[in-house]
C-alpha positions in Angstrom: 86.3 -98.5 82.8 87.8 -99.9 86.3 85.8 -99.2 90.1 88.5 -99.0 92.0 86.7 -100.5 95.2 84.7 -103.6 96.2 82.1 -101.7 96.7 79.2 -103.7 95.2 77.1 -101.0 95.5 78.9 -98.5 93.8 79.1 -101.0 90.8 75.1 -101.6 91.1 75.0 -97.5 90.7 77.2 -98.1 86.9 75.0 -100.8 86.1 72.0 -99.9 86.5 73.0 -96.7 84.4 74.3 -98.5 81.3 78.1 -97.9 82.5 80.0 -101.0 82.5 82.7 -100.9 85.1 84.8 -103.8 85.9 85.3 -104.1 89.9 88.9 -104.2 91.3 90.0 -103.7 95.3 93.2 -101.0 95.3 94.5 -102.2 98.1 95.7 -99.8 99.9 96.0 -98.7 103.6 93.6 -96.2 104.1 94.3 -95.7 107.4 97.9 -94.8 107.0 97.1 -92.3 104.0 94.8 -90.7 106.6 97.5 -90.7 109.0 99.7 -88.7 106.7 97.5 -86.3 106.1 97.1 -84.6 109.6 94.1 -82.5 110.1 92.8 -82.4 107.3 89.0 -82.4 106.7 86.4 -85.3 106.0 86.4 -84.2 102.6 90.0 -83.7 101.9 90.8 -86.8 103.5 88.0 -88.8 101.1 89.0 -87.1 98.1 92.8 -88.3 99.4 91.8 -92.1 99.5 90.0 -92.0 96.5 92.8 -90.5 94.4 94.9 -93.2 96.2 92.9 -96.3 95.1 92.4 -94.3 91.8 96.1 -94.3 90.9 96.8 -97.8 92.7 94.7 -99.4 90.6 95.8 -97.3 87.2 99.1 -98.5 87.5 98.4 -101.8 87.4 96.0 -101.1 84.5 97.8 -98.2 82.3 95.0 -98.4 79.6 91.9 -98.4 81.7 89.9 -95.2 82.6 90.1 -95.7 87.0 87.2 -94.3 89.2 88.8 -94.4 92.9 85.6 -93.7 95.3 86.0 -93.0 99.5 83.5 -92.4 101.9 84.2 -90.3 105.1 81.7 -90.0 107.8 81.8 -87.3 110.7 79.9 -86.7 113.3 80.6 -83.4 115.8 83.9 -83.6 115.1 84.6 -87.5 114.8 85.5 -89.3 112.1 84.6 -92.9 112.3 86.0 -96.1 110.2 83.6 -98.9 109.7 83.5 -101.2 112.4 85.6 -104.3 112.9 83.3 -105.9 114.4 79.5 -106.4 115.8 80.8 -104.5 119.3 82.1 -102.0 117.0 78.8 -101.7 115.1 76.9 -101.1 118.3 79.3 -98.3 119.4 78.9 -96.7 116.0 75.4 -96.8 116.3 75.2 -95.9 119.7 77.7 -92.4 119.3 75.1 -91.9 116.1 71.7 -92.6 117.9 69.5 -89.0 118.2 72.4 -86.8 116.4 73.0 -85.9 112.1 75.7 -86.8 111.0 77.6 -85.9 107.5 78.4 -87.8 104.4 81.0 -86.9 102.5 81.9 -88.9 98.9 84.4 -88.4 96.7 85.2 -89.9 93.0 88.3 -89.4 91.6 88.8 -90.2 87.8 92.1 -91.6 86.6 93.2 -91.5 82.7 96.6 -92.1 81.3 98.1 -92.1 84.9 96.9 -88.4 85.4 94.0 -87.5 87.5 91.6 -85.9 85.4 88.6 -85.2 87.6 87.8 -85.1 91.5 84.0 -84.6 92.5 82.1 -84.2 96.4 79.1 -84.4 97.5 77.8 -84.3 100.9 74.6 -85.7 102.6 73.4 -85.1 106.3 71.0 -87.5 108.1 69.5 -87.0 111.2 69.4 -90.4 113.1 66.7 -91.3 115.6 67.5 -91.7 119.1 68.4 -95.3 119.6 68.4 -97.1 122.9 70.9 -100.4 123.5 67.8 -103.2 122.5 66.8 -101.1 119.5 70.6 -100.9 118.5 70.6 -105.0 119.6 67.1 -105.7 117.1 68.1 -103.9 114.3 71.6 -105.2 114.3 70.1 -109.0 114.7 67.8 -108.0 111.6 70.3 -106.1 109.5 73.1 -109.1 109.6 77.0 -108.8 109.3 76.7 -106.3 105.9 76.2 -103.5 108.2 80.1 -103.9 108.8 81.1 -103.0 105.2 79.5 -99.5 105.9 81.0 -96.7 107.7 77.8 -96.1 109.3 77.0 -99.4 109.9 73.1 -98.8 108.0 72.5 -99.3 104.2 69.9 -96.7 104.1 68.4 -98.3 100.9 67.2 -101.3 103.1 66.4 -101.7 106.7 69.0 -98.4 107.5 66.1 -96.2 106.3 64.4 -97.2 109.2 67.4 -95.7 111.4 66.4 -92.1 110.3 64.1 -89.0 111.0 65.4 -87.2 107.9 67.7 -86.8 105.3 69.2 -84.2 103.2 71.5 -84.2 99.9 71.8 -86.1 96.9 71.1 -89.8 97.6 74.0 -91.3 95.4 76.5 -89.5 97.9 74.9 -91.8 100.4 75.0 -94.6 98.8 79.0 -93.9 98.8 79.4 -92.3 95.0 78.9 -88.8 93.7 77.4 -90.0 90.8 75.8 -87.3 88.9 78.7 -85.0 89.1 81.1 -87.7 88.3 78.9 -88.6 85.7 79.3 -85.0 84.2 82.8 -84.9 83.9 82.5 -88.7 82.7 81.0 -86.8 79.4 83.4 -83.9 79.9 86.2 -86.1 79.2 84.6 -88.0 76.2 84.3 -91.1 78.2 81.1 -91.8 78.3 78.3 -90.3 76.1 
């Protein structure tokens, strides 16, 4: 079985579950498979890229079962990338600060070159207002991970303490709808 991502977290998820998955990046340009799509929704659009990096990967591995994962992340209306950089991280952080934003991951599960299952979830999270030195503090604390997330927190370390509340299934946070995907991993006969 092949992650399509470098998403060391998503792997942790397999692992820690008994699933051996082999990591490997698609590749691909997310941004201008977004682009094509045109206005289409958070979800649409993750359940797009993961297919993408799904069948990216599959073709360069015909025999392997592919998981492509994506991550979207909307707040009132906007959809934000992760951040380039630390200014980018403390805009993110700043347009989050005191509003709930929504999750939205998608798994897409590749066999054979056809895609055989697509699963969502969704999570909302309610951040705490943040003023520019708390943004400055917990940026300084958190180091330069917080870039590899769309929301610039890990919510299983010091992101938690971002929040005022939570709600969905905590696998979609951490970027993986893993107990649906997991279901139609058994569906399939891929996993027992």
């Amino acid at each position: 079985m092949v992650l399509a991502s470098a998403s060391t977290a998503r792997a942790e998820m397999f692992r820690r579950i008994g699933v051996p998955v082999l990591l490997e990046p698609a590749g691909i340009d997310e941004r201008a498979i977004e682009k094509g799509l045109g206005s289409a929704s958070p979800g649409e659009i993750a359940g797009a890229l993961a297919a993408a990096k799904a069948f990216a990967v599959a073709a360069r591995r015909p025999d392997a079962v592919v998981i492509g994962a994506d991550q979207t992340l909307d707040c009132e209306g906007r959809l934000f990338h992760k951040p380039a950089d630390r200014a980018g991280a403390e805009a993110h952080l700043a347009a989050l600060a005191g509003r709930t934003h929504r999750l939205t991951s998608v798994a897409s599960v590749v066999v054979e070159g056809v895609e055989r299952a697509r699963v969502a979830g969704e999570a909302r999270l309610a951040m705490r207002p943040l003023d520019e030195a708390a943004v400055e503090r917990y940026l300084d604390a958190a180091g330069p991970d917080v870039l590899s997330s769309v929301g610039c927190y890990r919510v299983e370390e010091l992101g938690a303490s971002l929040f005022e509340g939570i709600e969905g299934d905590w696998f979609t946070i951490l970027g993986l709808p893993l107990l649906p995907l997991l279901s139609e991993l058994r569906r399939l006969g891929l996993i027992a």
